[in-house]
TORKOL-4160 file (C-alpha; in steps of 0.2 Angstrom, whole numbers, padded with zeros to 4 digits, m for minus):
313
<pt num="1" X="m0052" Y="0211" Z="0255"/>
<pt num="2" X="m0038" Y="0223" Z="0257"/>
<pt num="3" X="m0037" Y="0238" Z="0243"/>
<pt num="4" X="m0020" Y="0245" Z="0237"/>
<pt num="5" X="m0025" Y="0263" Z="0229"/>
<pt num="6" X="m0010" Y="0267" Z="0219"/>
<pt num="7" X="m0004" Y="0284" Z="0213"/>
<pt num="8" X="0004" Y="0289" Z="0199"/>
<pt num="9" X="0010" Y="0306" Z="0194"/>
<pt num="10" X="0013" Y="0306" Z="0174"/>
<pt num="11" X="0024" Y="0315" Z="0164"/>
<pt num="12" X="0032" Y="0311" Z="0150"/>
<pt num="13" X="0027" Y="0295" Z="0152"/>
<pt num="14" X="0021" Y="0287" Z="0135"/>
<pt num="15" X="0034" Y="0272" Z="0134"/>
<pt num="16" X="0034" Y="0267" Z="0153"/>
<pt num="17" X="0016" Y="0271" Z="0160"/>
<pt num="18" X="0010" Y="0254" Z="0153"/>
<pt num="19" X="0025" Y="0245" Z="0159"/>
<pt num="20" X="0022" Y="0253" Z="0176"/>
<pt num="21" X="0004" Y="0247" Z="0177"/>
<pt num="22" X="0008" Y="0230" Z="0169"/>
<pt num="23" X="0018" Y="0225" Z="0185"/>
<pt num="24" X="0007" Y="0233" Z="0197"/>
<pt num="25" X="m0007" Y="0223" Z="0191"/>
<pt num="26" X="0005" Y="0205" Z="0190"/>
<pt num="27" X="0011" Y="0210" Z="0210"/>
<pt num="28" X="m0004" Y="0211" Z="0217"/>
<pt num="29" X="m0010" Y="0195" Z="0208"/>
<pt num="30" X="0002" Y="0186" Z="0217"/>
<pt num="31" X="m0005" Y="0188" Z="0236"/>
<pt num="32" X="m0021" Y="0183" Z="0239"/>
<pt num="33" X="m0033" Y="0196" Z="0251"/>
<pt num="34" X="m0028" Y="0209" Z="0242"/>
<pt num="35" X="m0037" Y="0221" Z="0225"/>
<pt num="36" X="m0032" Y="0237" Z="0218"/>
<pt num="37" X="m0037" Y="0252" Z="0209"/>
<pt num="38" X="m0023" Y="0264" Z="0199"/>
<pt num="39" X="m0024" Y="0283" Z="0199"/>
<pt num="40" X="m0016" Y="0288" Z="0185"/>
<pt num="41" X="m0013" Y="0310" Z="0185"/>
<pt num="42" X="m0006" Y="0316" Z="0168"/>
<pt num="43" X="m0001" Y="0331" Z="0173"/>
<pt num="44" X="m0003" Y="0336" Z="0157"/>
<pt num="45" X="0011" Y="0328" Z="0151"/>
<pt num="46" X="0018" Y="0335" Z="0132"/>
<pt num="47" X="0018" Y="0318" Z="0123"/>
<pt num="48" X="0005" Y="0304" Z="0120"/>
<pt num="49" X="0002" Y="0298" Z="0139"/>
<pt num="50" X="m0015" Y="0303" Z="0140"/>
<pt num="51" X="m0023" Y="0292" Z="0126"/>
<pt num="52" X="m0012" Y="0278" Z="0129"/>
<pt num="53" X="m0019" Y="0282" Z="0150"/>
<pt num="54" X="m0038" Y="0280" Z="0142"/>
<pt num="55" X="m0036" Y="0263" Z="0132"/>
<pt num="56" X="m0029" Y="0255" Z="0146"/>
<pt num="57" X="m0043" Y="0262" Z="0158"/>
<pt num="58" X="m0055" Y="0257" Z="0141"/>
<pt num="59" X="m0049" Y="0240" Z="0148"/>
<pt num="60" X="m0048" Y="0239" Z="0165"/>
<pt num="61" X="m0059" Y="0250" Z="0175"/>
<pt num="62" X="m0048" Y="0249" Z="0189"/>
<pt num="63" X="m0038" Y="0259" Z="0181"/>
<pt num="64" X="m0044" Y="0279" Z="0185"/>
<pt num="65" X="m0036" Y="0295" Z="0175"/>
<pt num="66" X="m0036" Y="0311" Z="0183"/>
<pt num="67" X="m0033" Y="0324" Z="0168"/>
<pt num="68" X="m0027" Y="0341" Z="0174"/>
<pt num="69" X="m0028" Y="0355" Z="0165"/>
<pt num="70" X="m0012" Y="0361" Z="0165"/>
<pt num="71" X="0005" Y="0356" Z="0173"/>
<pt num="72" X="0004" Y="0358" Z="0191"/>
<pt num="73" X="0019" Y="0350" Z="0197"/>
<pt num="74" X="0024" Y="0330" Z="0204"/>
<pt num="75" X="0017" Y="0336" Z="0223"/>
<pt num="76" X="0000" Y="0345" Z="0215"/>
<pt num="77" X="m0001" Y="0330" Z="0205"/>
<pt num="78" X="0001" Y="0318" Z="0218"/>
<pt num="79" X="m0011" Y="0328" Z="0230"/>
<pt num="80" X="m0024" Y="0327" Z="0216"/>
<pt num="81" X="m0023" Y="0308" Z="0216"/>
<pt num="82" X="m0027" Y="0307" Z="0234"/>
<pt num="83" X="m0042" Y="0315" Z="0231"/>
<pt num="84" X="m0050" Y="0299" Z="0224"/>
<pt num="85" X="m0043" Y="0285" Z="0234"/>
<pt num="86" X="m0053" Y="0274" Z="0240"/>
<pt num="87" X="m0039" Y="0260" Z="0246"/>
<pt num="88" X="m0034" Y="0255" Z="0262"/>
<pt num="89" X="m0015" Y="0258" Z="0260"/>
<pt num="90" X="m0010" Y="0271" Z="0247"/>
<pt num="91" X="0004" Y="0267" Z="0239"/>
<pt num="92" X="0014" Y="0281" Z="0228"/>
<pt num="93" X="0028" Y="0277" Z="0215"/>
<pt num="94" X="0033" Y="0285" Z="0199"/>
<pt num="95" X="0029" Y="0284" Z="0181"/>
<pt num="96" X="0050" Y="0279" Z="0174"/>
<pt num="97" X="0049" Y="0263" Z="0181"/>
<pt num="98" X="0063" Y="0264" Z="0192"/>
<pt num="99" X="0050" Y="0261" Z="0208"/>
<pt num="100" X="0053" Y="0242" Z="0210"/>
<pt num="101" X="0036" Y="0240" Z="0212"/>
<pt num="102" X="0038" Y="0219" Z="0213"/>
<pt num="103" X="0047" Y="0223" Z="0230"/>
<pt num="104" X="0028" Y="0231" Z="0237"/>
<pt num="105" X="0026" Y="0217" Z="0249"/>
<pt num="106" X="0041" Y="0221" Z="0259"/>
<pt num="107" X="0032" Y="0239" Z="0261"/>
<pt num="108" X="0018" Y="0230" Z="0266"/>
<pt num="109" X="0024" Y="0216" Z="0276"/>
<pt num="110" X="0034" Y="0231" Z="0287"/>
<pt num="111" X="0018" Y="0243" Z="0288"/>
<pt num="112" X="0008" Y="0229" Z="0295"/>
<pt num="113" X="0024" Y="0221" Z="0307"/>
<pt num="114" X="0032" Y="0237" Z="0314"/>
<pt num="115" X="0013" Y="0245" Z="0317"/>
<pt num="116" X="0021" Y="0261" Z="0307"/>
<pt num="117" X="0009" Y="0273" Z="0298"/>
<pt num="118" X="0021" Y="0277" Z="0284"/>
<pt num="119" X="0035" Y="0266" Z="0274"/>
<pt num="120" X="0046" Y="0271" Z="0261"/>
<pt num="121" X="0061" Y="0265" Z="0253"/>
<pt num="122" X="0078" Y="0270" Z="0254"/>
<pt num="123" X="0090" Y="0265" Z="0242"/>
<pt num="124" X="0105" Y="0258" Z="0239"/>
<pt num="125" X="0112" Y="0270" Z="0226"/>
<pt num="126" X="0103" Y="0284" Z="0219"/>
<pt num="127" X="0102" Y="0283" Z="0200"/>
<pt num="128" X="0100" Y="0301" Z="0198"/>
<pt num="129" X="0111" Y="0316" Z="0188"/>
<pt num="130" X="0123" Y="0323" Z="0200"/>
<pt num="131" X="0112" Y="0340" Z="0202"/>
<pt num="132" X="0098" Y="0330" Z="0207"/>
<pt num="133" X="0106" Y="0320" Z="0219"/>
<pt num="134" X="0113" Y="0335" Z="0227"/>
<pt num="135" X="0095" Y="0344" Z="0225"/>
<pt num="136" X="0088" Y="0331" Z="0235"/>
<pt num="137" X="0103" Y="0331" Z="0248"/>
<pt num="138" X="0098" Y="0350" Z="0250"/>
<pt num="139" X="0081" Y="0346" Z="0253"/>
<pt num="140" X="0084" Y="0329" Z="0264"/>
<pt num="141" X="0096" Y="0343" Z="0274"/>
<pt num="142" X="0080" Y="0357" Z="0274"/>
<pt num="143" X="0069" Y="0343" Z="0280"/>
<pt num="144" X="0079" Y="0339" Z="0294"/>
<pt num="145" X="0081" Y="0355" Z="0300"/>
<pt num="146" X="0065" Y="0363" Z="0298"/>
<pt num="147" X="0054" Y="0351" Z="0298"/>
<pt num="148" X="0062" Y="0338" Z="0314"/>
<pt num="149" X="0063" Y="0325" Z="0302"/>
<pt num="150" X="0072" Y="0310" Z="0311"/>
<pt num="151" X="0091" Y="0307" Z="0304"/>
<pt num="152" X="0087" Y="0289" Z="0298"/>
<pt num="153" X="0071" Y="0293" Z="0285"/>
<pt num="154" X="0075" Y="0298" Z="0269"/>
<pt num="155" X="0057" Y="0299" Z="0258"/>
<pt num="156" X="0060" Y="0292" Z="0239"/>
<pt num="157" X="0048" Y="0290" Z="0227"/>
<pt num="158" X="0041" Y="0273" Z="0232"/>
<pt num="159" X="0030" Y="0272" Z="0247"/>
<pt num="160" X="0014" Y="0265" Z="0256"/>
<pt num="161" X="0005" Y="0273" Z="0271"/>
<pt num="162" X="m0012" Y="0271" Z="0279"/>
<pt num="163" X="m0029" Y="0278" Z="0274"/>
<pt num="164" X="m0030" Y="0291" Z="0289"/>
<pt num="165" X="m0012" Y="0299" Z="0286"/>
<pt num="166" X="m0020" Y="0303" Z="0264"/>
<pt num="167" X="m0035" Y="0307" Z="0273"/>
<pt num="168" X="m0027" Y="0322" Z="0282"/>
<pt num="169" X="m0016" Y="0326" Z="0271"/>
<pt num="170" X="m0031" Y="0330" Z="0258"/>
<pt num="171" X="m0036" Y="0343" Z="0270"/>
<pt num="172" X="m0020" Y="0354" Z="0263"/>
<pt num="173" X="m0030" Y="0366" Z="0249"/>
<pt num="174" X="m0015" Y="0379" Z="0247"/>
<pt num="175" X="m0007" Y="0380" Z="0232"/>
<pt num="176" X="0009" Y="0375" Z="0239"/>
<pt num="177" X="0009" Y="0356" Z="0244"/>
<pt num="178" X="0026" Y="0349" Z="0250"/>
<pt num="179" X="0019" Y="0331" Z="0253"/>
<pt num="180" X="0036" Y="0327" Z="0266"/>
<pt num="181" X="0030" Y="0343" Z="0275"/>
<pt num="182" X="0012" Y="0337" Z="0276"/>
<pt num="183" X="0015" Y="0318" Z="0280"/>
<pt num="184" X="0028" Y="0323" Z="0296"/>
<pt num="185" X="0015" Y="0335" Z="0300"/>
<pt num="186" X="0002" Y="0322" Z="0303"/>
<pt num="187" X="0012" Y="0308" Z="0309"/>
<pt num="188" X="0031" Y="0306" Z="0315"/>
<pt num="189" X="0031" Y="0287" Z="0314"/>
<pt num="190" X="0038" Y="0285" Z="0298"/>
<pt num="191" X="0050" Y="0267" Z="0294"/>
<pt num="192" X="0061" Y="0265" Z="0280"/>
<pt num="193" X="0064" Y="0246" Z="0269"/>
<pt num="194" X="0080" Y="0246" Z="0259"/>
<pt num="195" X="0081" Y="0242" Z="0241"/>
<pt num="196" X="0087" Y="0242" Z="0224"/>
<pt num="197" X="0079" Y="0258" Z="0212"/>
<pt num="198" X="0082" Y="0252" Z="0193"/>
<pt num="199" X="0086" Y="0261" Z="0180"/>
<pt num="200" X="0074" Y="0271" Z="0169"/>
<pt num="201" X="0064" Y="0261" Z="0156"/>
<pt num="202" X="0067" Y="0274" Z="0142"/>
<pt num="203" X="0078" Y="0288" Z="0136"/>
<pt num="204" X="0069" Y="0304" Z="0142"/>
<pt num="205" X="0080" Y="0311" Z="0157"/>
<pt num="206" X="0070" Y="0315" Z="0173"/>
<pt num="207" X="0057" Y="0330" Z="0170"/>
<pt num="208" X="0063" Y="0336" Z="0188"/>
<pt num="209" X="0074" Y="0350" Z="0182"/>
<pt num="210" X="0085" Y="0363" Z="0191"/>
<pt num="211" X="0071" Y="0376" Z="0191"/>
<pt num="212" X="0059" Y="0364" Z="0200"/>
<pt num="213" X="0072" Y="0355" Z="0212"/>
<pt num="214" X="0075" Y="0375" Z="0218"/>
<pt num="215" X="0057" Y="0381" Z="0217"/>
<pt num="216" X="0053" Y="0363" Z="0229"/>
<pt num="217" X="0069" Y="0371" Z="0239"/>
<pt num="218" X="0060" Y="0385" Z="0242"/>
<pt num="219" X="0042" Y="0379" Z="0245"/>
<pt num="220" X="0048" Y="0365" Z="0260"/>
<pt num="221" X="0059" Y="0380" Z="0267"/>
<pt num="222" X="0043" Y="0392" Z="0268"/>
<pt num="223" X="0027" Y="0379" Z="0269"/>
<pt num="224" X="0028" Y="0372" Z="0286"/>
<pt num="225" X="0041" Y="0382" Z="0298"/>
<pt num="226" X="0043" Y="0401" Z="0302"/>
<pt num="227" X="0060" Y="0392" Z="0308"/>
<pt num="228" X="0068" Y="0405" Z="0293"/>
<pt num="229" X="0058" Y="0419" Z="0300"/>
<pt num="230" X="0068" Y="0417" Z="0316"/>
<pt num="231" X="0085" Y="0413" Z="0309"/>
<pt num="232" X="0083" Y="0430" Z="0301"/>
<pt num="233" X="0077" Y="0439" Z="0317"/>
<pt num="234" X="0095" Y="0428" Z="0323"/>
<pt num="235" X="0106" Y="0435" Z="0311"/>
<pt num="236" X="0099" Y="0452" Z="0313"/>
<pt num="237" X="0105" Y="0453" Z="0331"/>
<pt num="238" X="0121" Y="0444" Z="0329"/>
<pt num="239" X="0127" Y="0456" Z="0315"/>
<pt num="240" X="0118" Y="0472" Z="0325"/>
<pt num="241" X="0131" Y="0465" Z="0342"/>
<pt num="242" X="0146" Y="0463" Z="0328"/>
<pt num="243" X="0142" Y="0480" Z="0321"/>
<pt num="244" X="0142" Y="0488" Z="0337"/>
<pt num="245" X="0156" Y="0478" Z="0343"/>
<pt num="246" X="0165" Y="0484" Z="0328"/>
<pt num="247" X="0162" Y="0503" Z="0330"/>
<pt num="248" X="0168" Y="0500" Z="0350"/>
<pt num="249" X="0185" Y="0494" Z="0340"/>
<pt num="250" X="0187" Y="0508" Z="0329"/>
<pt num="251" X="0185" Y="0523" Z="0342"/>
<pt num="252" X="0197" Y="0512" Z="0354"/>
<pt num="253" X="0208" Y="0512" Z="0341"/>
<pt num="254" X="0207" Y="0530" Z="0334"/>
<pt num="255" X="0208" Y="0537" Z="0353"/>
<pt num="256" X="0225" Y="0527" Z="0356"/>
<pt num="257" X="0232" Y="0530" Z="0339"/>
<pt num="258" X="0225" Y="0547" Z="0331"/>
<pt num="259" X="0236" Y="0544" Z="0316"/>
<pt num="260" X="0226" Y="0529" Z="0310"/>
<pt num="261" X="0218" Y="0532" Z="0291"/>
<pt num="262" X="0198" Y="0521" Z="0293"/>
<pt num="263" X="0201" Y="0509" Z="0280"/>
<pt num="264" X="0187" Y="0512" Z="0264"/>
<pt num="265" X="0190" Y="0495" Z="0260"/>
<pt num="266" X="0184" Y="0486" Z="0275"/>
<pt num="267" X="0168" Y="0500" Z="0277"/>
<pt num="268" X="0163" Y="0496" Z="0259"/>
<pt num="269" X="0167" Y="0479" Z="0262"/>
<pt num="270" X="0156" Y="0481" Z="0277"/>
<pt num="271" X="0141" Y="0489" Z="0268"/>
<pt num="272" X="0141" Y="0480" Z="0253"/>
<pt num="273" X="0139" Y="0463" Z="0264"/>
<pt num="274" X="0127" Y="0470" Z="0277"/>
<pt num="275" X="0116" Y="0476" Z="0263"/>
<pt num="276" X="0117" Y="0462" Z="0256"/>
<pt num="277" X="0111" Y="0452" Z="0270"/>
<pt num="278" X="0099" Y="0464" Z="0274"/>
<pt num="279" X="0093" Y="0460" Z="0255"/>
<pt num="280" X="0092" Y="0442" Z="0256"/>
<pt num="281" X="0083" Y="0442" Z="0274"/>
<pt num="282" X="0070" Y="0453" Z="0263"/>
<pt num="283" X="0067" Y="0443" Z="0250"/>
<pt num="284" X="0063" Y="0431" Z="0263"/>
<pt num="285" X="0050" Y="0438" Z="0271"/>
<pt num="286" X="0043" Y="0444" Z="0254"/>
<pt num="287" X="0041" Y="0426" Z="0248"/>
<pt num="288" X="0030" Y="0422" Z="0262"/>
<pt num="289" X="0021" Y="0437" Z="0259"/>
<pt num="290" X="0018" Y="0434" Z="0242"/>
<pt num="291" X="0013" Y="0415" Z="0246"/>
<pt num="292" X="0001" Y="0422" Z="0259"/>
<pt num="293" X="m0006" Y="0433" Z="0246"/>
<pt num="294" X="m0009" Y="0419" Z="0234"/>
<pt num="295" X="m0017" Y="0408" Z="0247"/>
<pt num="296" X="m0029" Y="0422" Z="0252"/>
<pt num="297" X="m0033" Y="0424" Z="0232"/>
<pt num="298" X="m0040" Y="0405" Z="0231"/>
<pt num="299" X="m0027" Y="0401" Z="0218"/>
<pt num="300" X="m0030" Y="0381" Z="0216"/>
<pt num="301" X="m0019" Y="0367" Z="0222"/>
<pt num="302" X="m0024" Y="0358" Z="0204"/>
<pt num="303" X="m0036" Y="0358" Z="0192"/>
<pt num="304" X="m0045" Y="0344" Z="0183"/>
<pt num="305" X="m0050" Y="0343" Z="0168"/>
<pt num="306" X="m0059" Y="0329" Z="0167"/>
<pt num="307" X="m0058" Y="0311" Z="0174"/>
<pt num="308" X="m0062" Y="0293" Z="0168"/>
<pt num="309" X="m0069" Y="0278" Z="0180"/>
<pt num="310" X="m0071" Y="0288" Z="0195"/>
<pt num="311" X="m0082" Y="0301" Z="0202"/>
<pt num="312" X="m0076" Y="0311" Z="0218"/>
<pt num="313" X="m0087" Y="0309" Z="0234"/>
């Protein structure tokens, strides 16, 4: 018998969590060889999640809460939910019901055929506002870049992997997950299935703001790569050769033509921009110090409250 352990971040997710589990619960029915468990982290979501999250494990014991204390975020969330597992596969989907979780067999079907170690799918068309589809260009872009990802994966919220690849990920204790990172930090042999998302089952928009599309931003761009660190070092001595290159101009200029005025324009021009760069390549290095700083404090990667049908081992 095969077990599917499958993970679901909540927030804001009174009128769809049941749905949700409904259909994973009618999906796996329909293949034999395979059982389940559910585990359901409220991340301590604003509305009524939670008790509707303890009648339905009241239920079904197959269905496990992890209640954290306080909100932690989707990737805290998601890492505290693979604490538990138990499954053979791991499958992740969201809470809003627009994971077409009837398609898991052709995740399945393609983990078990193409011998990959992770499978996600790739939509069609993103049903998302237009800041958050750019949010998660920006970070598809960052990925790519910093973290080798290959051109043709893109992870969306709607994937299975094998046991081993949760097993090292749970490894991961900093504060700052970024589950992309840490999965292409264990394995590169990632494989996408195309498919259709749907459309949220209620009203509430997506709890993934601005603020937390920027502050994911900024935690894939320092996590798993000093790559920044060296673009900085980079731009330092390109500017440094333009500056110099710069100065070589001016005195050229002044020797063969005494009566040309230095512009206070283009200095101040020159300044303010440097200064500026200068700034920014600061703020930089200061955000990896302050992570570092945080790390070394033991601040936690989660905190649970309390759980239902499961103990950890």
């Amino acid at each position: 018998m095969c077990l599917l352990s499958f993970v679901i971040p909540c927030y804001r997710s009174e009128n769809t969590i049941q749905l949700v589990i409904d259909e994973i619960i009618e999906t796996v029915k329909k293949r034999s060889g395979y059982d389940y468990e559910i585990i359901a982290v409220n991340d301590n979501s604003p509305d009524s999640v939670y008790e509707v999250l303890k009648r339905l494990a009241q239920k079904n014991d197959k269905i496990k809460i992890v209640n954290l204390a306080r909100n932690m975020g989707k990737h805290s969330a998601v890492m505290a939910g693979y604490f538990y597992v138990k499954g053979d596969y791991i499958v992740n989907l969201d809470d809003d019901y627009q994971s077409p979780t009837y398609e898991l067999w052709k995740l399945i079907d393609h983990l078990e055929k193409q011998v990959c170690d992770v499978v996600t799918a790739v939509y069609y068309q993103k049903r998302e506002r237009l800041y958050k589809r750019l949010g998660s260009d920006v970070n598809l872009w960052m990925t790519r870049v910093l973290l080798d990802k290959p051109e043709n994966i893109r992870m969306e919220n709607f994937s299975v992997m094998r046991r081993f690849v949760c097993n090292e990920i749970v490894k991961y204790t900093n504060p700052y997950p970024y589950l992309e990172g840490l999965i292409f930090r264990v394995t590169r042999n990632v494989q996408s299935v195309p498919m259709e998302q749907r459309d949220r089952a209620d009203e509430n928009t997506s709890g993934f703001t601005l603020k937390k599309s920027l502050a994911l931003f900024v935690n894939g761009l320092t996590a798993f790569s000093v790559k920044p660190l060296r673009i900085s070092a980079l731009l330092g001595v390109v500017f440094a050769i333009i500056g110099f290159l710069f100065g070589v101009y001016i005195v050229i200029r002044k020797i063969f033509d005494p009566s040309v005025m230095v512009g206070y324009s283009s200095i101040m021009a020159i300044i303010l921009f440097s200064s500026g760069l200068l700034m920014l390549l600061l703020g930089l290095i200061g955000e990896y110090l302050g992570r570092i700083y945080i790390c070394i404090n033991g601040s936690p990667q989660y905190v649970v409250k309390n759980t239902i049908n499961l103990k950890a081992e």
